[in-house]
TORPA-4810 file (N, C-alpha, C, O; in nm, 3 decimals):
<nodes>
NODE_1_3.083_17.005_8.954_2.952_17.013_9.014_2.904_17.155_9.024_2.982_17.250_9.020_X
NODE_2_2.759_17.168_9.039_2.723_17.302_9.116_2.711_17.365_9.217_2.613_17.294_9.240_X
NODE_3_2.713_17.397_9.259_2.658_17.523_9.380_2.643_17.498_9.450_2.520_17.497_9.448_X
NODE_4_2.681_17.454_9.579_2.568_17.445_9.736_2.513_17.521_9.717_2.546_17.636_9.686_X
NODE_5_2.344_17.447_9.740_2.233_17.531_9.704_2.212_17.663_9.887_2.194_17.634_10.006_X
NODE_6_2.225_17.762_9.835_2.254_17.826_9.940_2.083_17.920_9.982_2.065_17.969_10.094_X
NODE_7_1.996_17.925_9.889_1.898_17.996_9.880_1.774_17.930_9.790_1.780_17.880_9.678_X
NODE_8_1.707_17.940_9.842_1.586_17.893_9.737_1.473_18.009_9.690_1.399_18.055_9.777_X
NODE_9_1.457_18.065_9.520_1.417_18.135_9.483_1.248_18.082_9.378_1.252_18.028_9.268_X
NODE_10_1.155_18.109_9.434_1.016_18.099_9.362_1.012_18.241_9.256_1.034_18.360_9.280_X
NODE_11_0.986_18.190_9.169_0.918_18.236_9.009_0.801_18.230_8.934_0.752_18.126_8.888_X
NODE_12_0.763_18.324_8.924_0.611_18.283_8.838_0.579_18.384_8.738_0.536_18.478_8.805_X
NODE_13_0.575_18.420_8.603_0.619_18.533_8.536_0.528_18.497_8.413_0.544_18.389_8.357_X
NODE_14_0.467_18.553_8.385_0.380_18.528_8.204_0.472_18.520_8.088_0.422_18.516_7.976_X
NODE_15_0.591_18.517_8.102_0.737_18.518_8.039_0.825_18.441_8.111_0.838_18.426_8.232_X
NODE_16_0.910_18.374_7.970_0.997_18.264_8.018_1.166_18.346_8.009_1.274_18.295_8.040_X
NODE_17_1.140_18.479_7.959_1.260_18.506_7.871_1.363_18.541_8.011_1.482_18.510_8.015_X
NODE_18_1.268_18.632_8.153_1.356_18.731_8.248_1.415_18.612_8.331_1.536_18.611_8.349_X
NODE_19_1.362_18.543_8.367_1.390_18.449_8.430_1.548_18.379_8.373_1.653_18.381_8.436_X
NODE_20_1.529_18.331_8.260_1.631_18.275_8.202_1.728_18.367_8.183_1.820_18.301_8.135_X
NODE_21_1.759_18.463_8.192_1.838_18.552_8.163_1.954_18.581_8.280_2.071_18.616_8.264_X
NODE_22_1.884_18.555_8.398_1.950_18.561_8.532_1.925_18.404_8.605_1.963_18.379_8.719_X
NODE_23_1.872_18.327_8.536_1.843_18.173_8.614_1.990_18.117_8.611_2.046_18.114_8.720_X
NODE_24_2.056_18.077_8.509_2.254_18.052_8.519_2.331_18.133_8.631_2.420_18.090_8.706_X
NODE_25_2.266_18.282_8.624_2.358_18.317_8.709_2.327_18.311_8.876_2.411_18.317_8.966_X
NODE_26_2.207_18.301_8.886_2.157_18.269_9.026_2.184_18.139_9.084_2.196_18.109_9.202_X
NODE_27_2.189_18.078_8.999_2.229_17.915_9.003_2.357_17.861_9.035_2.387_17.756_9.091_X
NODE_28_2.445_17.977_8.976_2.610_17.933_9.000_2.627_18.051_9.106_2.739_18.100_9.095_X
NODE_29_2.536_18.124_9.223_2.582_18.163_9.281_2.531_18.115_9.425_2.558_18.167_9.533_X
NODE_30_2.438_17.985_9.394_2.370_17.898_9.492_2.269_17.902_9.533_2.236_17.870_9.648_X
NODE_31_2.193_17.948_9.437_2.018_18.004_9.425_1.945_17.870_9.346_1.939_17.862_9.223_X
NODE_32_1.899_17.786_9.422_1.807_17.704_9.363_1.661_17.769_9.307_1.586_17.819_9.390_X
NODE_33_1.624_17.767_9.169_1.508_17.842_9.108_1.426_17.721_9.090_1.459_17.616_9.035_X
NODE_34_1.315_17.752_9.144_1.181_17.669_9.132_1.079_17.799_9.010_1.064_17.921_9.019_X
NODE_35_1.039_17.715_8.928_0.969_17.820_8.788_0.836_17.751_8.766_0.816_17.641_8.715_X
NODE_36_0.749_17.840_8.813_0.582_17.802_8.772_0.581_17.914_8.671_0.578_18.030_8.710_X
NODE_37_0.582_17.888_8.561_0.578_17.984_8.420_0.412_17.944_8.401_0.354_17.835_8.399_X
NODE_38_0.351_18.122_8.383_0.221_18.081_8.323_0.232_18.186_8.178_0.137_18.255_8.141_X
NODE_39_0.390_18.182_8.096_0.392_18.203_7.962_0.328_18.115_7.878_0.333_17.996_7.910_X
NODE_40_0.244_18.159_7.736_0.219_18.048_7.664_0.331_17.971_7.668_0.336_17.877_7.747_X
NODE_41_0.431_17.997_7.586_0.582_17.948_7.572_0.651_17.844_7.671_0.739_17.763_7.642_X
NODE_42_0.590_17.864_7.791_0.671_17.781_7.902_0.701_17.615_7.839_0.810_17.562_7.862_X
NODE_43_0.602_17.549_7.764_0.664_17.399_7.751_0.749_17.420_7.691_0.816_17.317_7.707_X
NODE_44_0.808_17.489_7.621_0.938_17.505_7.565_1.064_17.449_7.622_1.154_17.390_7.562_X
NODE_45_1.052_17.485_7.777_1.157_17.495_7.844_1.129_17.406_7.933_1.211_17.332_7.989_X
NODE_46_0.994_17.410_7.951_0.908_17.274_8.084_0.909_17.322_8.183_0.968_17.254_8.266_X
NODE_47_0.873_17.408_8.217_0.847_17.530_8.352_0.750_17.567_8.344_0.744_17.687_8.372_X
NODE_48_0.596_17.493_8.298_0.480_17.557_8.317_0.449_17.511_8.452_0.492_17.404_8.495_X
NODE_49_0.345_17.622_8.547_0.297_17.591_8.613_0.241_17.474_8.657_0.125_17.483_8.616_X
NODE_50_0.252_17.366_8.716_0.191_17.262_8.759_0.163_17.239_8.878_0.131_17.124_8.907_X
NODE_51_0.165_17.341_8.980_0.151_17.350_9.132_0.101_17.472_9.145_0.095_17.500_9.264_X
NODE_52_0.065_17.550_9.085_0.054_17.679_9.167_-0.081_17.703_9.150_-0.154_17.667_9.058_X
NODE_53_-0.114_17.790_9.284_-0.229_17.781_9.316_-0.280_17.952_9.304_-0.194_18.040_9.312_X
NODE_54_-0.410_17.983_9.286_-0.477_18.108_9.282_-0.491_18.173_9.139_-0.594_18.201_9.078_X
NODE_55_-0.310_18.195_9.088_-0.248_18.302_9.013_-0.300_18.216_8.914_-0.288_18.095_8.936_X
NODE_56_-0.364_18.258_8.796_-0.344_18.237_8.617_-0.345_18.276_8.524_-0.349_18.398_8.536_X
NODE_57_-0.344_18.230_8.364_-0.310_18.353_8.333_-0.344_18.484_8.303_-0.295_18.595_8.282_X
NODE_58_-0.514_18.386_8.316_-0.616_18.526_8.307_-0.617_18.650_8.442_-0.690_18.749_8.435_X
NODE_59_-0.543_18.628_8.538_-0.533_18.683_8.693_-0.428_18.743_8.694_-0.424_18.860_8.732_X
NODE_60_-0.312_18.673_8.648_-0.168_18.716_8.712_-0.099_18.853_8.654_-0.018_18.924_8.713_X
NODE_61_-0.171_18.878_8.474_-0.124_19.032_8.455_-0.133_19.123_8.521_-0.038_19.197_8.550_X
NODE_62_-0.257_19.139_8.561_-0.318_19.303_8.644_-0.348_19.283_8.762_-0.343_19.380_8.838_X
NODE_63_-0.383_19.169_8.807_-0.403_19.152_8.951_-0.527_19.258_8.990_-0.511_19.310_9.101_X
NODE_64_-0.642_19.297_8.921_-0.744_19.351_8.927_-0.754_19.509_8.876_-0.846_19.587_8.902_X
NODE_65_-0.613_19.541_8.783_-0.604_19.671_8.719_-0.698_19.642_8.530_-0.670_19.674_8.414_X
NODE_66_-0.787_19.583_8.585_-0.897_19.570_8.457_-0.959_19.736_8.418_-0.980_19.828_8.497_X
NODE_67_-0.977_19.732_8.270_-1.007_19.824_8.253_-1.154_19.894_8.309_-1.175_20.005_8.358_X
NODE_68_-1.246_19.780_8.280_-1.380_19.763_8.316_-1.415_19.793_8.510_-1.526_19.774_8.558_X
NODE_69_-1.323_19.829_8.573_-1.301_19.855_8.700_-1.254_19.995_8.718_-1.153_20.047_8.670_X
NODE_70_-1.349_20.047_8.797_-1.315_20.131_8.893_-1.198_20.126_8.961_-1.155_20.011_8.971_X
NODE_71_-1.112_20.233_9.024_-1.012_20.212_9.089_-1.056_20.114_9.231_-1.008_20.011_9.279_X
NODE_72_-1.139_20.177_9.258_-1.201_20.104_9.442_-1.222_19.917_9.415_-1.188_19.824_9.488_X
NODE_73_-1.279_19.917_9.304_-1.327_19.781_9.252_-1.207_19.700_9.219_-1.209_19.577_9.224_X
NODE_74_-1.109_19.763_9.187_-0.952_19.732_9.077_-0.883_19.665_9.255_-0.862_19.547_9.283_X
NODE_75_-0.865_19.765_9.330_-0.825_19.781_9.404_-0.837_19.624_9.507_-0.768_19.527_9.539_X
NODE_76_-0.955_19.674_9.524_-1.032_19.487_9.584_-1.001_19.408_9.537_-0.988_19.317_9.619_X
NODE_77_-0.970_19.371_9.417_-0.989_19.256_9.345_-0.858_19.229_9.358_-0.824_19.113_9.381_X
NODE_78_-0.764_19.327_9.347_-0.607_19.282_9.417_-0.560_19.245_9.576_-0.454_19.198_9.616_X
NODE_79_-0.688_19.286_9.653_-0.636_19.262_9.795_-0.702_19.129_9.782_-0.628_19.033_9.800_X
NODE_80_-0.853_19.098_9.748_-0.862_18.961_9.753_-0.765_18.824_9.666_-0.771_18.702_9.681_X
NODE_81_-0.687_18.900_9.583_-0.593_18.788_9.570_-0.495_18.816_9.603_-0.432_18.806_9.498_X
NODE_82_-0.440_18.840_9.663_-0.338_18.849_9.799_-0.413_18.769_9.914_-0.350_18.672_9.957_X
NODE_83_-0.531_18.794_9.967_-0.565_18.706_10.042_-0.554_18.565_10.034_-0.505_18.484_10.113_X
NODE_84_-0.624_18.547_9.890_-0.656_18.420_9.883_-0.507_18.337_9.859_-0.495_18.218_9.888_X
NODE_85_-0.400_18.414_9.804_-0.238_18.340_9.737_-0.211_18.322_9.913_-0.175_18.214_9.962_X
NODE_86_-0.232_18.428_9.983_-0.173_18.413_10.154_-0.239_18.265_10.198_-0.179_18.173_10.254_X
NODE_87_-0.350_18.267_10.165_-0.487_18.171_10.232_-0.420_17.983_10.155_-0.430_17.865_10.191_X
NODE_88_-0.371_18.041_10.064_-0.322_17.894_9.965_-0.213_17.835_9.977_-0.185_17.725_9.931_X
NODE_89_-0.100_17.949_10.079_0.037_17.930_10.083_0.074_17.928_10.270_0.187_17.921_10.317_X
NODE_90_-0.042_17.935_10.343_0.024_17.964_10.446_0.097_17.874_10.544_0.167_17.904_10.641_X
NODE_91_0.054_17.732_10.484_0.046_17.605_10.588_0.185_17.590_10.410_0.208_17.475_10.371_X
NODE_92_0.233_17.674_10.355_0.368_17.572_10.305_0.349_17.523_10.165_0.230_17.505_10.138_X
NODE_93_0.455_17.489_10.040_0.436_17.456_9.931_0.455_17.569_9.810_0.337_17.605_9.805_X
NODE_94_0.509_17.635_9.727_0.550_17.705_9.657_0.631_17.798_9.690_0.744_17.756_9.714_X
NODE_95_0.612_17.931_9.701_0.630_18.046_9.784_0.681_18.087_9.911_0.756_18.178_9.946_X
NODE_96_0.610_17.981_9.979_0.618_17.984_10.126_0.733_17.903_10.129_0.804_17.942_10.222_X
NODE_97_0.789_17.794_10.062_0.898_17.741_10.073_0.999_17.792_10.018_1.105_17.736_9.987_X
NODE_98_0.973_17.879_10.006_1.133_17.982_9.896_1.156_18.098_10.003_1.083_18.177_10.062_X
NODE_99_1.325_18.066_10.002_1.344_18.242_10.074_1.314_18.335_10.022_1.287_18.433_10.092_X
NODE_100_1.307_18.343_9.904_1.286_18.458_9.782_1.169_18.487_9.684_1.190_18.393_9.606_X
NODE_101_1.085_18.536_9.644_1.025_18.549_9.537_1.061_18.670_9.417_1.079_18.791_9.428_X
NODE_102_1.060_18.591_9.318_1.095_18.714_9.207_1.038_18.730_9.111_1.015_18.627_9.048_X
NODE_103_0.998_18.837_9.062_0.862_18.839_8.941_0.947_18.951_8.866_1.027_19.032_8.913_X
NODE_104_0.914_18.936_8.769_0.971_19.004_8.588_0.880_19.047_8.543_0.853_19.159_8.586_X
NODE_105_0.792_18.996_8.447_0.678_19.013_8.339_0.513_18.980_8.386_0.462_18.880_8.335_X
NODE_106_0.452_19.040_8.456_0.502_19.150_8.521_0.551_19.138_8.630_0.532_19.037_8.699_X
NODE_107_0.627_19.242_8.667_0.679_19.300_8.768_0.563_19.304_8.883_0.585_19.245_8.989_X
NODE_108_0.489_19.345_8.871_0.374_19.370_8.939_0.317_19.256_9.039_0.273_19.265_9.153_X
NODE_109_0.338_19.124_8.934_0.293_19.008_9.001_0.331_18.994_9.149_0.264_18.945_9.241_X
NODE_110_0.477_19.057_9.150_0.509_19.042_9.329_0.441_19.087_9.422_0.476_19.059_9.536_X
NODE_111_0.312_19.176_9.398_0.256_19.215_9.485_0.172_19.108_9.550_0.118_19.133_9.658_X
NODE_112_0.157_18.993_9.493_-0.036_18.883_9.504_0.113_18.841_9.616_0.064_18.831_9.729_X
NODE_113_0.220_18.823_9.623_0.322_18.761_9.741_0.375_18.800_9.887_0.421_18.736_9.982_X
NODE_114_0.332_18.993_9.848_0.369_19.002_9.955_0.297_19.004_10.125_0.324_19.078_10.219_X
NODE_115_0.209_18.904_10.116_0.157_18.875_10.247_0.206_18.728_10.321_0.200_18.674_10.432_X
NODE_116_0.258_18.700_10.191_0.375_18.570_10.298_0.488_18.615_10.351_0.552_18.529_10.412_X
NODE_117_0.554_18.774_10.344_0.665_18.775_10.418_0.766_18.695_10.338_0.852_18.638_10.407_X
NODE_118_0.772_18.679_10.215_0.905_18.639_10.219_0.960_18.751_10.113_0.880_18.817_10.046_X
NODE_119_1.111_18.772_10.101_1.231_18.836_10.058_1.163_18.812_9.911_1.106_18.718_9.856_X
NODE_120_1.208_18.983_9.863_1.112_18.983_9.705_1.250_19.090_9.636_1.327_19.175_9.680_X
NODE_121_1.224_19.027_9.507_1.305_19.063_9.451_1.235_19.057_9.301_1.196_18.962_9.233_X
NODE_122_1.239_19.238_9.271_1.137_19.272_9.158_1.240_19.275_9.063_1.357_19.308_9.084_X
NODE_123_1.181_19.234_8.939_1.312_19.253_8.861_1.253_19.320_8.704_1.196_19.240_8.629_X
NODE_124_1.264_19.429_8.670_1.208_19.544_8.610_1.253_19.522_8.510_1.323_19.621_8.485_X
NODE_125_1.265_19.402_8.369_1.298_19.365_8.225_1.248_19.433_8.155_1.325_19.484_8.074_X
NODE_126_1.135_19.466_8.145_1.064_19.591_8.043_1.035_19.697_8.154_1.111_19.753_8.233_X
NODE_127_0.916_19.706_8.137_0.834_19.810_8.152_0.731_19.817_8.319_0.669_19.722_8.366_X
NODE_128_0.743_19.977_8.389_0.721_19.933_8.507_0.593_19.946_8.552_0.548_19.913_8.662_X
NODE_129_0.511_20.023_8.410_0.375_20.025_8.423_0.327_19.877_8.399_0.213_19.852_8.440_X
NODE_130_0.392_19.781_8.343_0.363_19.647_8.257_0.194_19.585_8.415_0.211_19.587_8.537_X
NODE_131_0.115_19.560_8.371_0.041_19.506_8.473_-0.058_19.612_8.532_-0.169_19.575_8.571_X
NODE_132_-0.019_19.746_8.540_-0.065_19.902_8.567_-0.114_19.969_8.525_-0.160_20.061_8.593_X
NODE_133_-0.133_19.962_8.385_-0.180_20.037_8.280_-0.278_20.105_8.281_-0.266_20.189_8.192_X
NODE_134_-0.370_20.115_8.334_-0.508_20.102_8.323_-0.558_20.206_8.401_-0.646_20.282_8.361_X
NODE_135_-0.510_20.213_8.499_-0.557_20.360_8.603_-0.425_20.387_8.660_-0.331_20.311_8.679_X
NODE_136_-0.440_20.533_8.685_-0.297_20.641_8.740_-0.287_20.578_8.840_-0.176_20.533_8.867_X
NODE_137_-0.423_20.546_8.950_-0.425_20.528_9.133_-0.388_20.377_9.104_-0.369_20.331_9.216_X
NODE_138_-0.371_20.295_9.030_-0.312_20.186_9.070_-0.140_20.184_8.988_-0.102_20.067_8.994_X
NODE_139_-0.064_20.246_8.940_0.013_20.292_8.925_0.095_20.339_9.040_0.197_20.284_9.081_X
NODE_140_0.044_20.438_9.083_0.063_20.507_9.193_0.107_20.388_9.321_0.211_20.350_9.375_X
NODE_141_-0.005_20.365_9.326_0.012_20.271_9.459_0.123_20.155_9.405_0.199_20.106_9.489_X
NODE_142_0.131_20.115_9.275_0.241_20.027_9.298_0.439_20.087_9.254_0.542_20.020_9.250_X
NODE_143_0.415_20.227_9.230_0.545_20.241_9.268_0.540_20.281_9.424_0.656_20.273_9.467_X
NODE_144_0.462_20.318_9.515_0.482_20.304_9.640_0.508_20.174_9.694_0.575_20.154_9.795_X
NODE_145_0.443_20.070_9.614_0.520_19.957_9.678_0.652_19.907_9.632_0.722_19.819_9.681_X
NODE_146_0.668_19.978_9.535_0.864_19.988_9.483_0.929_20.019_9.584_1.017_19.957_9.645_X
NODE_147_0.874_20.143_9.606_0.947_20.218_9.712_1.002_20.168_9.817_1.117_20.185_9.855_X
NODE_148_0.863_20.066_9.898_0.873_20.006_9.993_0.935_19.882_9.995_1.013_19.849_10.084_X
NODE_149_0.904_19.808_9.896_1.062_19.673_9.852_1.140_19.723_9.859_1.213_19.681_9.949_X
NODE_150_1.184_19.820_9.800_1.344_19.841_9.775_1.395_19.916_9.907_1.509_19.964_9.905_X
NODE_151_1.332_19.924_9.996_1.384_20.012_10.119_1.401_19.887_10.194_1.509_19.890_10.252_X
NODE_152_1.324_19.757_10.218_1.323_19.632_10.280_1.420_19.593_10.248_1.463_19.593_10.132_X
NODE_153_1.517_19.519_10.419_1.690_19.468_10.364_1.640_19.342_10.311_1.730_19.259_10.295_X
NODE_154_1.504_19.297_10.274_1.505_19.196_10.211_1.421_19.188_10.107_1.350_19.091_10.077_X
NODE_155_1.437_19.350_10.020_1.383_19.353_9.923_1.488_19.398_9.821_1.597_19.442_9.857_X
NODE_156_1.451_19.385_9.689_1.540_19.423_9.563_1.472_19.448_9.453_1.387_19.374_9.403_X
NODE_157_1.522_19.602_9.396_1.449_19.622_9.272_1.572_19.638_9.185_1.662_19.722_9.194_X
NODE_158_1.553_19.516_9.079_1.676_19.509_8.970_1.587_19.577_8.823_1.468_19.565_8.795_X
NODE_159_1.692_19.648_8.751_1.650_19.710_8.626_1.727_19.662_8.527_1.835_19.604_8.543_X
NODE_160_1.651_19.694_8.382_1.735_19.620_8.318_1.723_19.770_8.188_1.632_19.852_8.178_X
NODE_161_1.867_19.759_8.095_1.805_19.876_7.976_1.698_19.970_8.045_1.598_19.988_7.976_X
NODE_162_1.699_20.061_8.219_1.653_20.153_8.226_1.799_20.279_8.178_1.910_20.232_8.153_X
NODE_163_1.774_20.441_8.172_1.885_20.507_8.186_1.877_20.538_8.353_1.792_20.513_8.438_X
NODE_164_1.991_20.597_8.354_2.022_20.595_8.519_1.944_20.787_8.541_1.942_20.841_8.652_X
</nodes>
């Protein structure tokens, strides 16, 4: 048999690949993974999104780091979806039912999560601008929120093929 499920981990990633890479091993260490994939690719595996609310796939790369935006404008457009993922999750159902959230591709995505308070765990497969690109000041502000996960005892920033 497997695992007493000891933890329950939410996923949602424009990529099916990060996930799978650490989903066996989270699994045999009693991490139940719930996967709303908004990769093209996801029926592959059958982890497309079918519950999740706000995030898609036109939303979930940049989270308002559009090029066509101002930083101030960029900026907004990421706090209002944080609002609205808080506003969609607060009464329970995805997210809110996971001890954990973990985002890969991008990385970035963990930010639209962190107004539910739950345990985040970034996990850095490529690239850490991936989602950022676009302006320095939103860059900026999201390795300050690296900073600030990874200082949280219930945050984690995993790397993958970085050098030390």
């Amino acid at each position: 048999g497997g695992a007493r499920v000891r933890y329950r981990m939410f996923n949602t990633d424009m990529h099916t690949g990060p996930i799978a890479d650490v989903g066996e091993v989270l699994r045999a260490l009693g991490v139940e993974v719930h996967e709303e994939s908004l990769s093209a690719h996801c029926h592959r595996k059958g982890t497309c999104a079918t519950s999740l609310k706000v995030l898609t796939r036109d939303n979930a790369m940049m989270l308002g780091d559009h090029p066509e935006l101002d930083d101030a404008a960029g900026l907004a457009v990421t706090r209002r979806l944080q609002a609205a993922v808080f506003d969609a999750y607060k009464s329970g159902g995805g997210p809110a039912d996971a001890d954990m959230v973990m985002c890969a591709h991008p990385a970035s995505l963990c930010e639209a999560f962190l107004p539910l308070g739950r345990a985040i765990v970034v996990y850095l497969s490529t690239r850490l601008d991936l989602g950022r690109l676009h302006r320095k000041a939103a860059l900026q502000r999201w390795v300050s929120t690296l900073q600030k996960i990874s200082s949280r005892p219930d945050g984690a920033v995993l790397r993958c093929n970085l050098p030390r």
